[in-house]
KOLROVEX-956264 format. One record per residue: residue number from 1; x, y, z of N, C-alpha, C in turn. Coordinates in Angstrom, 1 decimal, always signed. Each point is the difference from the previous one (the first is absolute). Last residue first. Example, Ala and Ser with C-alpha at 12.3 -4.5 7.8 and 13.67 -1.06 7.14 Angstrom:
<recs>
{2; {+12.8; -2.2; +7.1}; {+0.9; +1.1; +0.0}; {-0.8; +1.1; +0.8}}
{1; {+0.3; -5.7; -0.1}; {-0.9; +1.2; +0.0}; {+0.9; +1.2; +0.0}}
</recs>
This chain:
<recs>
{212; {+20.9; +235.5; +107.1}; {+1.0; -0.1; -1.2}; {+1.3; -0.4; +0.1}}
{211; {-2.8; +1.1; +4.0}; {+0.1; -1.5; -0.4}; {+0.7; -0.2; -1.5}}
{210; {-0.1; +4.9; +2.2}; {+0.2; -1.1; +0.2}; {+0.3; -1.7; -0.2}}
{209; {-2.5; +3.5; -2.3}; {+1.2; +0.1; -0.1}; {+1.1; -0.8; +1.0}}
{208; {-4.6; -0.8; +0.1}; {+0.0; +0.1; -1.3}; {+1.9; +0.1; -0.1}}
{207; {-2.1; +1.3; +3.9}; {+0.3; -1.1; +0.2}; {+0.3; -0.3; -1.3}}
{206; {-0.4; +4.7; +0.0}; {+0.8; -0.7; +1.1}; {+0.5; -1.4; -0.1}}
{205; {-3.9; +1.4; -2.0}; {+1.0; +0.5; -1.0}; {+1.4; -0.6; +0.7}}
{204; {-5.0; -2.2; +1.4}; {+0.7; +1.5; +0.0}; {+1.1; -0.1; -0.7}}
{203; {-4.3; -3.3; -1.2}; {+1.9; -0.2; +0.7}; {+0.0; +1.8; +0.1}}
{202; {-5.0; -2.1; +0.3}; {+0.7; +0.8; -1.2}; {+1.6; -0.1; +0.5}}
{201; {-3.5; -4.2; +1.0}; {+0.4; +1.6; +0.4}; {+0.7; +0.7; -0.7}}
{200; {-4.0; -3.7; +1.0}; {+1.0; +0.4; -1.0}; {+0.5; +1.3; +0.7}}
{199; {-1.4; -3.8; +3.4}; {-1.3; +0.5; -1.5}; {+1.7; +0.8; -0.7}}
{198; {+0.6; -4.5; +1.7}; {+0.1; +1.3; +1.1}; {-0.7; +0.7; -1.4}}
{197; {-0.2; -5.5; +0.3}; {+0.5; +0.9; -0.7}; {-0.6; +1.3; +0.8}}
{196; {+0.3; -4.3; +3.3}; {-0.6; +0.3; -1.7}; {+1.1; +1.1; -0.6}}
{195; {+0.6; -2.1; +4.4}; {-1.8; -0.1; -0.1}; {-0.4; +0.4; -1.3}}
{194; {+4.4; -1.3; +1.1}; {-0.8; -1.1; +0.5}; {-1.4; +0.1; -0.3}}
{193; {+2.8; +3.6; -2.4}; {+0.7; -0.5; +1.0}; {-1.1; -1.4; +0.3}}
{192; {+2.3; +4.5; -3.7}; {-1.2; -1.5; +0.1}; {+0.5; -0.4; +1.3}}
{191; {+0.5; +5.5; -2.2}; {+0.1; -1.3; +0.8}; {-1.0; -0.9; +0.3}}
{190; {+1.2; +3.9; -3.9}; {-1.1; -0.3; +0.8}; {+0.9; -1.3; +0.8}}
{189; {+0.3; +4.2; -3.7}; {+0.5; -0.7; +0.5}; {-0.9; -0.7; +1.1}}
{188; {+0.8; +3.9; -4.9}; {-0.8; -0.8; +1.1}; {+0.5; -1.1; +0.5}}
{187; {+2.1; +2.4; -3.9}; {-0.4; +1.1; +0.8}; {-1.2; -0.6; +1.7}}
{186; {-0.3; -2.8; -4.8}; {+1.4; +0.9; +0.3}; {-0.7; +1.2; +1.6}}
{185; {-3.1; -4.0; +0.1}; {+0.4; +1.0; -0.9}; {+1.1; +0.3; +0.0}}
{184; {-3.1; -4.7; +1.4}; {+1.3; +1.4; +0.5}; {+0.3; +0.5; -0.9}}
{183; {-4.2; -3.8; +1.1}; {+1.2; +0.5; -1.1}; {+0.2; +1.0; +0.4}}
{182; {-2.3; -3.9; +2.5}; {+0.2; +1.3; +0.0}; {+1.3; +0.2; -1.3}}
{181; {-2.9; -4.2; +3.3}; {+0.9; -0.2; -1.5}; {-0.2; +2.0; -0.1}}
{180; {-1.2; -4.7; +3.5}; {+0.0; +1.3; -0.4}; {+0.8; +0.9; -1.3}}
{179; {-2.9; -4.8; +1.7}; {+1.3; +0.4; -0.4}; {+0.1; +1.5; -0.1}}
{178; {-3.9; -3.4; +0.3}; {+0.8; +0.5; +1.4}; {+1.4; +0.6; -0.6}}
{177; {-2.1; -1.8; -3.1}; {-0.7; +1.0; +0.4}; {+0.4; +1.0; +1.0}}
{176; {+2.8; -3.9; -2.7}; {-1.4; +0.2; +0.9}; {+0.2; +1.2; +0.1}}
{175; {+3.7; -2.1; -3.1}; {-1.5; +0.8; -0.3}; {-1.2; -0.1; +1.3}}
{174; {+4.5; -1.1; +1.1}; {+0.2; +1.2; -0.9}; {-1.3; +0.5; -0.7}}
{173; {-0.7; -2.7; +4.6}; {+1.2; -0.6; -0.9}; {-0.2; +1.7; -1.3}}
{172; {-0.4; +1.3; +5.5}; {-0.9; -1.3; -1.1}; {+0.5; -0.3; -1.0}}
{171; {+1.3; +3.8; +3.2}; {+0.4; -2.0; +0.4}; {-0.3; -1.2; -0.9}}
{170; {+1.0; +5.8; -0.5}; {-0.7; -0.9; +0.2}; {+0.9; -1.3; +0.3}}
{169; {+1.1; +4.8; -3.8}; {-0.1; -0.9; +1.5}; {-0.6; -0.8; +0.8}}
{168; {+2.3; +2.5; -4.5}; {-1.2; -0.7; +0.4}; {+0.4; -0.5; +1.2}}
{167; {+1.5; +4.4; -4.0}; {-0.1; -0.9; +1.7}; {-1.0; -0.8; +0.2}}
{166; {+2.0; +2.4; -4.4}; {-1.3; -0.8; +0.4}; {+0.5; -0.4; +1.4}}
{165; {+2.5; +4.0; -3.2}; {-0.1; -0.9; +0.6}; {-1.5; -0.7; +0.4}}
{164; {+2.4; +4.0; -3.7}; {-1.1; -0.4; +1.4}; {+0.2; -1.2; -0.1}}
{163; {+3.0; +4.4; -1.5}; {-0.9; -1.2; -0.6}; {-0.7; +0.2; +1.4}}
{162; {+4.0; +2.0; +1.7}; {-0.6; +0.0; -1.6}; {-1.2; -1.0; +0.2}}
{161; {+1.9; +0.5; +4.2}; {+0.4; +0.9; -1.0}; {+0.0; +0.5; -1.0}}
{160; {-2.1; -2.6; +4.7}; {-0.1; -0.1; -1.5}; {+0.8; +1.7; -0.1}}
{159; {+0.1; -3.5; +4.1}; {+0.2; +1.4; +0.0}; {-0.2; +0.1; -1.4}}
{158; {-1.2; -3.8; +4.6}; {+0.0; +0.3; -1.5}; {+0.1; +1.7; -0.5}}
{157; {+0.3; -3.4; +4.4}; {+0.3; +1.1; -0.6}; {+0.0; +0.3; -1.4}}
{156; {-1.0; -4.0; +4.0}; {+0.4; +0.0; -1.4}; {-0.1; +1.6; -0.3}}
{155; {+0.0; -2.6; +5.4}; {-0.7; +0.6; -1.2}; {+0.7; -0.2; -1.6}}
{154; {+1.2; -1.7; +5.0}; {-1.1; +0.5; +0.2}; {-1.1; +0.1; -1.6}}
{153; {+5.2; -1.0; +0.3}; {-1.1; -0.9; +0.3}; {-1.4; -0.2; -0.2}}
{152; {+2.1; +3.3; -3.0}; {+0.9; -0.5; +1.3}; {-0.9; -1.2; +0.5}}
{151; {+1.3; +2.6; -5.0}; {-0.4; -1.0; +0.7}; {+0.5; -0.3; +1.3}}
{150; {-0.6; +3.7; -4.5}; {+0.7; -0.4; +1.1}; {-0.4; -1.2; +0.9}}
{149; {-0.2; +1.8; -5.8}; {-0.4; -0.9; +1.4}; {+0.6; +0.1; +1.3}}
{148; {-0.3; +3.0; -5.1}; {+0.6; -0.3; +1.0}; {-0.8; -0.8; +1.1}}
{147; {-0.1; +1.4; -5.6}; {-0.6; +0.0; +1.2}; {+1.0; -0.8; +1.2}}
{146; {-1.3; +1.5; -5.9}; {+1.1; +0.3; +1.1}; {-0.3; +0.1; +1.5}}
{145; {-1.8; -2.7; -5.0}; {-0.1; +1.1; +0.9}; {+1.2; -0.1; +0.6}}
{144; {-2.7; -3.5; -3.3}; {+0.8; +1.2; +0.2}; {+0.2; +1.2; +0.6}}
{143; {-2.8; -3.3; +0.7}; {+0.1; -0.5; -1.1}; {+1.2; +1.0; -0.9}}
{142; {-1.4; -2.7; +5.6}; {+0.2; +1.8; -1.0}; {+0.4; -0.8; -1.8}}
{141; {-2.1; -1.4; +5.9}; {+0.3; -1.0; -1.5}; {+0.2; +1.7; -1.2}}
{140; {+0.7; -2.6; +5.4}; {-0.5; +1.4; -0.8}; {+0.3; -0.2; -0.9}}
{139; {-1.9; -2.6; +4.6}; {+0.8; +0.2; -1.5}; {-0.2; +1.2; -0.5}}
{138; {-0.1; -1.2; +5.2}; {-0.6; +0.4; -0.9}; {+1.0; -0.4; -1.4}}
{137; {+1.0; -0.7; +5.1}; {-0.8; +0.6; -0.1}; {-0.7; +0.1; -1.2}}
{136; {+4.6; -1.6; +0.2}; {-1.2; -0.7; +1.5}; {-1.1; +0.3; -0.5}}
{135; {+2.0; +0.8; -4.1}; {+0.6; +0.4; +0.9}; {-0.8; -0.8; +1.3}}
{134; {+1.1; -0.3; -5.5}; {-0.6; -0.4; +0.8}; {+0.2; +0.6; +1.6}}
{133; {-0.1; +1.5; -5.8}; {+1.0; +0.1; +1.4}; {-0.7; -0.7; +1.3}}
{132; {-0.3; +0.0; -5.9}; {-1.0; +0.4; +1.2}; {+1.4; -0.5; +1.0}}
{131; {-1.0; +0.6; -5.7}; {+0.9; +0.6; +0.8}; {-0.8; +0.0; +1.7}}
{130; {-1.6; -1.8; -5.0}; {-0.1; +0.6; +1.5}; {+1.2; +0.1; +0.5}}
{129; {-2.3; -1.6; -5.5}; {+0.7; +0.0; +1.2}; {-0.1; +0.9; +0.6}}
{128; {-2.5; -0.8; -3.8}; {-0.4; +0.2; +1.0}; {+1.0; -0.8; +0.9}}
{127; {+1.6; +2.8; -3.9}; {-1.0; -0.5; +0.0}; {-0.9; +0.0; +1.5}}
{126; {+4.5; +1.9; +0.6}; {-0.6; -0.1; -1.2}; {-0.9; -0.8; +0.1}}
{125; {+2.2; +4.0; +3.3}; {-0.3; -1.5; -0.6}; {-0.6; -0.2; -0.7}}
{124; {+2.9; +4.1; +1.0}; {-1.1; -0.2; -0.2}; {+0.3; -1.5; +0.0}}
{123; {+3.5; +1.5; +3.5}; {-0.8; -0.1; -1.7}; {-1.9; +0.1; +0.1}}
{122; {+2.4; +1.0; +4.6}; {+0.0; -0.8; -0.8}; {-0.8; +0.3; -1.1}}
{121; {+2.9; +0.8; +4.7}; {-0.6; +0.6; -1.2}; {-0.1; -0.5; -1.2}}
{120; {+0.2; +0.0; +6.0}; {-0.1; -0.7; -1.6}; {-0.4; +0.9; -1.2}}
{119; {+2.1; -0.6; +5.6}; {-0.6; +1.2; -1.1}; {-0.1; -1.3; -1.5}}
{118; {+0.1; -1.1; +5.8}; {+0.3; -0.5; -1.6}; {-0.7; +1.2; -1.0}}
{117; {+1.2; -1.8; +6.0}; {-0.4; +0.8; -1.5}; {+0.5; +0.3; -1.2}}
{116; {-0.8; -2.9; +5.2}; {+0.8; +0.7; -0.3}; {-0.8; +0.8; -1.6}}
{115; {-0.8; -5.3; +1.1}; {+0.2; +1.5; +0.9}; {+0.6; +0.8; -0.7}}
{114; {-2.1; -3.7; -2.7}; {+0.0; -0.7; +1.3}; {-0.3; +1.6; +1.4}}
{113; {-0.6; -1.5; -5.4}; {+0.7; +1.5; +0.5}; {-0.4; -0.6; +1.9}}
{112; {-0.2; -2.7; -5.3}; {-0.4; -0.2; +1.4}; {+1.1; +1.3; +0.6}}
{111; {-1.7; +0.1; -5.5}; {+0.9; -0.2; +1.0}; {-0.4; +0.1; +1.1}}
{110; {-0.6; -1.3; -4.8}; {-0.8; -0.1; +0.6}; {+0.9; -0.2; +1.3}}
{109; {-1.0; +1.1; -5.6}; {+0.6; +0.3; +1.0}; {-0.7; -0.2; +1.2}}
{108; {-0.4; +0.5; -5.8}; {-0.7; -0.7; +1.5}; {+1.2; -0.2; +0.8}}
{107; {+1.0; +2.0; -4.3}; {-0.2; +0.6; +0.8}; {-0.6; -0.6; +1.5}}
{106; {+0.8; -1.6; -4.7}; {-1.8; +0.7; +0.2}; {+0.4; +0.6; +1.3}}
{105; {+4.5; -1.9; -1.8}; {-1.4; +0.1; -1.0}; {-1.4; +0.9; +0.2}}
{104; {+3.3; -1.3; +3.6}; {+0.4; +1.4; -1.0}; {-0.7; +0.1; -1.2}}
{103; {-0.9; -2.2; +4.9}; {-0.2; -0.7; -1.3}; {+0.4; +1.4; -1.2}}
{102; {+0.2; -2.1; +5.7}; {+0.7; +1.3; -1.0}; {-0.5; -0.6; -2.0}}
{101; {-0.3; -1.4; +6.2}; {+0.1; +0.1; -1.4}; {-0.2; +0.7; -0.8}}
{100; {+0.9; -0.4; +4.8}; {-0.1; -1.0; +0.0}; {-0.1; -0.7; -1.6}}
{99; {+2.3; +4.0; +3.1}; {-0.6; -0.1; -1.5}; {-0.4; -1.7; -0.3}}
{98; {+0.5; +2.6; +5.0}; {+0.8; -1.4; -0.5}; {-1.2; +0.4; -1.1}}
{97; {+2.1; +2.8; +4.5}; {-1.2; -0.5; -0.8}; {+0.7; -0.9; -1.2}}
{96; {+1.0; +3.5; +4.9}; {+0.2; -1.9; -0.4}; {-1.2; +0.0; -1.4}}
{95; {+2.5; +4.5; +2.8}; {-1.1; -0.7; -0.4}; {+0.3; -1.0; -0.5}}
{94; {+2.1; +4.0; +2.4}; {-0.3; -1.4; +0.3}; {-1.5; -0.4; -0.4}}
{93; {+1.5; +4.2; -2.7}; {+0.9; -0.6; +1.2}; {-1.2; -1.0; +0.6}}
{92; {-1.1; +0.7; -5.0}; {+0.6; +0.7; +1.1}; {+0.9; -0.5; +1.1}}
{91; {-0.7; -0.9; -5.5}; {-0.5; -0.5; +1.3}; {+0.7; +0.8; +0.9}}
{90; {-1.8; +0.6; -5.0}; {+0.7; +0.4; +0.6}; {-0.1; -0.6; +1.5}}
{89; {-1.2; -1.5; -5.1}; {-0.3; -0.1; +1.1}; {+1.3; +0.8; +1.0}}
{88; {-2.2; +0.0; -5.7}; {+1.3; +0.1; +1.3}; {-0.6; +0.3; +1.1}}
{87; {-0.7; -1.5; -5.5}; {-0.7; +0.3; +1.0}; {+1.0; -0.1; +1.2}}
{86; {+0.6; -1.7; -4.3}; {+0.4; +1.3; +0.0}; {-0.6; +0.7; +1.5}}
{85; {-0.2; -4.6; -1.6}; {-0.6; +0.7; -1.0}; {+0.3; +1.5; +0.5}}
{84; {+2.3; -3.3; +2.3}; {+0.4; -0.3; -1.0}; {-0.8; +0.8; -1.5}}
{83; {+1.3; +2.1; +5.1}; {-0.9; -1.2; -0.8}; {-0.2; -0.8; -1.3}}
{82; {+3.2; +2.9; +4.1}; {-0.5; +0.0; -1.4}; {-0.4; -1.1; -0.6}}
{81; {+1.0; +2.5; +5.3}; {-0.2; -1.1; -0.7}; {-0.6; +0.0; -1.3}}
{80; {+2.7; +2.4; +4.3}; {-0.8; +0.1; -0.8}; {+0.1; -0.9; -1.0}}
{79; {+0.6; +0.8; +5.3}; {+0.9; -0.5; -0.9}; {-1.2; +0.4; -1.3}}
{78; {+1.9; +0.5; +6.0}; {-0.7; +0.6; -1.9}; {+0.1; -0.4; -1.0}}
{77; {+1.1; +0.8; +6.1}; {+0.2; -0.9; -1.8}; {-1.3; +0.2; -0.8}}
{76; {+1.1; +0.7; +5.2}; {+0.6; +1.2; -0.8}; {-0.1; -0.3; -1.6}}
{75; {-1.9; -3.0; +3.9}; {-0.4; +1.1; +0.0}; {+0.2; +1.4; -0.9}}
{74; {+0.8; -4.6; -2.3}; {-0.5; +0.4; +1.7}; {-0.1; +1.2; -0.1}}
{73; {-1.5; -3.6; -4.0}; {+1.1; +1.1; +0.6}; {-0.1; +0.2; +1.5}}
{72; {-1.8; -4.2; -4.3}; {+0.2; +0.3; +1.4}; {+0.6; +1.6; +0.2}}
{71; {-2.0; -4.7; -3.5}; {+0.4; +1.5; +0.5}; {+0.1; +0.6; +0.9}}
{70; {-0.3; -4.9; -2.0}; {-0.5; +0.7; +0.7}; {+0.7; +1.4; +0.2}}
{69; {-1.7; -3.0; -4.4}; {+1.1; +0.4; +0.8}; {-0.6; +0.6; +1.5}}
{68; {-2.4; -2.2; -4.3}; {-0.4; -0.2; +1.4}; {+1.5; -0.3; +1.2}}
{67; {+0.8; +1.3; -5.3}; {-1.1; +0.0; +0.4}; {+0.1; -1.0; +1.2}}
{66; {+3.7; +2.8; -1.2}; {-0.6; -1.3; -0.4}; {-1.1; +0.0; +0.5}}
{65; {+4.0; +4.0; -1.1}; {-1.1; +0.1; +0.7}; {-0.8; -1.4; -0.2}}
{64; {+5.3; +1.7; -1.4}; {-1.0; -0.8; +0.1}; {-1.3; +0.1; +0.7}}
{63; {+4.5; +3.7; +0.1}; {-0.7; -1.0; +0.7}; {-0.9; -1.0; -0.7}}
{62; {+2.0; +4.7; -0.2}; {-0.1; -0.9; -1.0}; {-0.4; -1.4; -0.1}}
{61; {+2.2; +3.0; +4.3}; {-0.6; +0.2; -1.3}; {-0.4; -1.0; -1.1}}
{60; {+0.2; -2.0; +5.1}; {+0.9; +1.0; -1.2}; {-1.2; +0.4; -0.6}}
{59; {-0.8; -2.6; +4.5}; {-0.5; +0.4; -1.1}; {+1.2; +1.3; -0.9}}
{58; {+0.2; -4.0; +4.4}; {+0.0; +1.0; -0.2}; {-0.3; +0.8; -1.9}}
{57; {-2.3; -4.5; +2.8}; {+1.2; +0.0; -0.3}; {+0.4; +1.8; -0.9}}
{56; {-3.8; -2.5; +2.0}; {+0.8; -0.2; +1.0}; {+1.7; +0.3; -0.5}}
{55; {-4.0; +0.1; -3.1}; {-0.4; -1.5; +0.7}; {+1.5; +0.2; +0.8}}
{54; {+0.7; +4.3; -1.8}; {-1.0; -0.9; -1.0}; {+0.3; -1.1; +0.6}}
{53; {+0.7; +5.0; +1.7}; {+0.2; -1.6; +0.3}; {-0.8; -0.4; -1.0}}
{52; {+2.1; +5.3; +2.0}; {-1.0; -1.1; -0.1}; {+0.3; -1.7; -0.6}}
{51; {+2.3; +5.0; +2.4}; {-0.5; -1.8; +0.2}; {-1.5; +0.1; -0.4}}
{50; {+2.2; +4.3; -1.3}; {+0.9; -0.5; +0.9}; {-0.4; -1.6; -0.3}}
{49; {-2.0; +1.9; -4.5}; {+0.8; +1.3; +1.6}; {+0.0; -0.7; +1.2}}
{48; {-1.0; -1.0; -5.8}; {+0.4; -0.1; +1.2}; {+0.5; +0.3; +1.1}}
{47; {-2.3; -0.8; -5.5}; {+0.5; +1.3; +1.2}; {+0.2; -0.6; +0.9}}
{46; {-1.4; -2.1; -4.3}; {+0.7; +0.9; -0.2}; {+0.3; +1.1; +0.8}}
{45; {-1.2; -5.4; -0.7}; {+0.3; +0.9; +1.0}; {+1.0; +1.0; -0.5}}
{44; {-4.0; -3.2; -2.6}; {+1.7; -0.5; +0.4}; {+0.0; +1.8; +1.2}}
{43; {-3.8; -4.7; -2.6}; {+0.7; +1.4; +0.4}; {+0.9; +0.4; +0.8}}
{42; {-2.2; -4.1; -0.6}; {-1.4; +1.0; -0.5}; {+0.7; +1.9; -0.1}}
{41; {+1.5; -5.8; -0.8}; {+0.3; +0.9; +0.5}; {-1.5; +1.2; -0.5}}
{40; {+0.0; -4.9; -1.1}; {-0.5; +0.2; +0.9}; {+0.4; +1.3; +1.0}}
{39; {+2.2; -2.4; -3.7}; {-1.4; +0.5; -0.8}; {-0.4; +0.4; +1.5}}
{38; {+3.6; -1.7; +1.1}; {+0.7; +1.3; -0.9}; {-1.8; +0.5; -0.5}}
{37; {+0.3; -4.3; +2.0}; {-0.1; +1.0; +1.0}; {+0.2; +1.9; -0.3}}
{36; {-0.1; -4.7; -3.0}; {-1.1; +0.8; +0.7}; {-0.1; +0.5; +1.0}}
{35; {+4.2; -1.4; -2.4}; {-1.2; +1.4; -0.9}; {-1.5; -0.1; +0.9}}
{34; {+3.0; -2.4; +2.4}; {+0.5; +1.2; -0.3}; {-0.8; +1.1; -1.2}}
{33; {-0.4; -5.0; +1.2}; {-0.7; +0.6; +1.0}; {+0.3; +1.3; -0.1}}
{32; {+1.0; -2.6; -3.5}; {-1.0; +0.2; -0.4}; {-0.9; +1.1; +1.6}}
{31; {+5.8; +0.0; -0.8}; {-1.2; -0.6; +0.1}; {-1.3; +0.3; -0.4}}
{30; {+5.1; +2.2; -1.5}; {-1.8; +0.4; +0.5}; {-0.7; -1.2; +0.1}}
{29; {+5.3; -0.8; -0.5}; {-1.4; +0.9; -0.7}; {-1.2; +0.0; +0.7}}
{28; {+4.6; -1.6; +1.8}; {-0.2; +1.3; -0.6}; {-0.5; +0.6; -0.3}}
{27; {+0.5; -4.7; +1.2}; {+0.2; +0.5; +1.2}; {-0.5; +1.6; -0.5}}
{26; {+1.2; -3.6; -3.2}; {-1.7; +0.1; +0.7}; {+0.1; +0.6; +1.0}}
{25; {+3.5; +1.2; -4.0}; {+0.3; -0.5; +1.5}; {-1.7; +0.3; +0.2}}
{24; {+1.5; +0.3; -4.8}; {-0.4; +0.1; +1.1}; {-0.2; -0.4; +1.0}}
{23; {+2.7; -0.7; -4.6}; {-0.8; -0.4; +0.7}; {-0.4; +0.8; +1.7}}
{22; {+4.1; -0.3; -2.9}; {-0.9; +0.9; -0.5}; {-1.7; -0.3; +0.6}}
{21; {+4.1; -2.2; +1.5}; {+0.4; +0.8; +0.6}; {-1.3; +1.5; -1.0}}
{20; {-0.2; -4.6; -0.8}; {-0.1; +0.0; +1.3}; {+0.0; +1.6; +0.0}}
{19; {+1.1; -1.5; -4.4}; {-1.7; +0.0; +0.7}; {-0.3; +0.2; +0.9}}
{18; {+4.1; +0.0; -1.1}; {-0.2; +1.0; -0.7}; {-1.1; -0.2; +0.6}}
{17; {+2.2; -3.6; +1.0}; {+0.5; +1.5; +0.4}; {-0.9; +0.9; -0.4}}
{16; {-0.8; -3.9; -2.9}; {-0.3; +0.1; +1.5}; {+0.2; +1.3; +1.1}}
{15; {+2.6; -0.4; -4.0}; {-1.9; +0.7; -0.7}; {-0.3; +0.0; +1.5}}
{14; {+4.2; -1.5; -0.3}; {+0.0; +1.2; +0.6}; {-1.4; +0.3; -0.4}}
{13; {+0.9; -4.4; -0.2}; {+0.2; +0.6; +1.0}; {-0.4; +1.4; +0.7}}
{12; {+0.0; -2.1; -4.7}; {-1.4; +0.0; +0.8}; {+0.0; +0.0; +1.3}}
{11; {+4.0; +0.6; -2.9}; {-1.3; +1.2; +0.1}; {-1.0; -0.5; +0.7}}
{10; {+3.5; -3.2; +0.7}; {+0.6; +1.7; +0.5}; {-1.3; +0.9; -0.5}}
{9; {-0.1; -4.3; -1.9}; {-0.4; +0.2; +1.5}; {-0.1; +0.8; +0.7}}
{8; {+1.3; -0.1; -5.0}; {-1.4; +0.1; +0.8}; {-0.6; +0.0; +1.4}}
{7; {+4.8; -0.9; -1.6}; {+0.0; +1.6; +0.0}; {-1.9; +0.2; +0.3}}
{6; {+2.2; -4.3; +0.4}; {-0.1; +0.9; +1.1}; {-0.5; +1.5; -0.2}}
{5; {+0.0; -3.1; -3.5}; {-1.2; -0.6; +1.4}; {+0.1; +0.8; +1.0}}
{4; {+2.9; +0.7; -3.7}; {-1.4; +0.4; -0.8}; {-0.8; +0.1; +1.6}}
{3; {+4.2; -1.8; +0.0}; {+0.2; +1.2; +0.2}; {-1.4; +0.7; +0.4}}
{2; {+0.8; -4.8; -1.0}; {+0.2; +0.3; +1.4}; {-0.1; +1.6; -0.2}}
{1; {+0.2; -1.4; -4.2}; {-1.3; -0.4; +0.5}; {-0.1; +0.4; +1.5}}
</recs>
C-alpha cells in the first residue's frame, strides 16, 4: 500500500514538471500591446545608402516601416521604402518625412513630407481611397502615378511622371473656395509657395532626367 502511495506521488510530481516546463513563459508571447503595434506596420526598407534613420535610430535593409515613424537622411542618404500595397516611396538626401498611414486594402495613405524630397510611386487605388502627401505648402493627392516633391522652405516643387496628380493649395479649410486646387500632367510641373499654385509648366528632358 506504502508502495502504491508513493509510486502516485512520484507521477503527479513528474505530470507537474511536465506542465511547467511545457507551458509558456508570460514573458515570450506576443502581448495584446504587440499584435497592435505589428497591425500598425505600413512597410519595410528595400534600399539604403550612407545615414538614414528611423525615429533617431540607423535604418537596415529589411527594416519594419510603423506608422507615424520619423524618417530622416542627411546630406548623403537614401533610403527606399515598400509599401505594404506595392507602392514605393523613394526618399532623397536630407529629407524628414513621416507615413503617418497606410491602409493596404484601399490603398488610403497619408504622408507628412516636412523637407527635402520624396519620389513616389504609387498603385492604382482602389475604390474611393487617396494616396495624399502633405507638405508646408500644398497637398498632393495621386490615384496612381509617378511623381516627385522637392521641398524647401520657401516653396513645394512638384515634378509629375506618369498619371496625374491634384495639387491644392490655400489657407482656407479643404472645401473653401479660397482654396487653390490644379491637376498635373505626366510630363508637367509647377511650384507652390505662400502666394499659390505657379501656372503649368512643361519639365525639360534634362530636369526629367535629372530628378528620375
Amino acid at each position: 500500500m506504502t508502495n502504491k502511495m508513493e509510486a502516485r506521488r512520484f507521477q503527479r510530481g513528474v505530470a507537474l514538471l511536465l506542465c511547467f516546463f511545457l507551458s509558456p513563459p508570460a514573458g515570450f508571447g506576443f502581448s495584446d500591446v504587440d499584435k497592435t503595434a505589428a497591425a500598425e506596420a505600413v512597410g519595410r526598407v528595400t534600399g539604403v545608402v550612407s545615414v538614414a534613420t528611423r525615429n533617431g535610430a540607423h535604418v537596415r535593409l529589411q527594416d519594419a516601416v510603423w506608422a507615424k515613424d520619423n524618417l530622416t537622411t542627411d546630406n548623403s542618404g537614401r533610403m527606399r521604402i515598400e509599401l505594404q500595397d506595392g507602392s514605393i516611396l523613394n526618399v532623397g538626401s536630407n529629407t524628414q518625412c513621416k507615413i503617418v498611414s497606410h491602409d493596404s486594402l484601399t490603398g488610403e495613405t497619408s504622408v507628412d513630407l516636412s523637407s527635402g524630397s520624396l519620389r513616389s510611386r504609387v498603385v492604382k487605388v482602389r475604390g474611393s481611397g487617396k494616396f495624399e502627401i502633405a507638405t508646408p505648402h500644398a497637398t498632393i493627392t495621386a490615384l496612381g502615378t509617378d511623381f516627385l516633391l522637392d521641398v524647401s522652405a520657401p516653396s513645394t516643387q512638384v515634378i509629375v511622371y506618369s498619371g496625374v496628380v491634384v495639387v491644392t493649395a490655400g489657407g482656407g479649410p479643404t472645401d473653401s473656395a479660397s482654396r487653390l486646387v490644379l491637376d498635373v500632367a505626366a510630363g508637367q510641373n509647377v511650384v507652390v509657395d505662400g502666394k499659390g499654385i505657379s501656372h503649368l509648366q512643361l519639365t525639360p528632358d534634362n530636369m526629367e532626367q535629372q530628378t528620375m
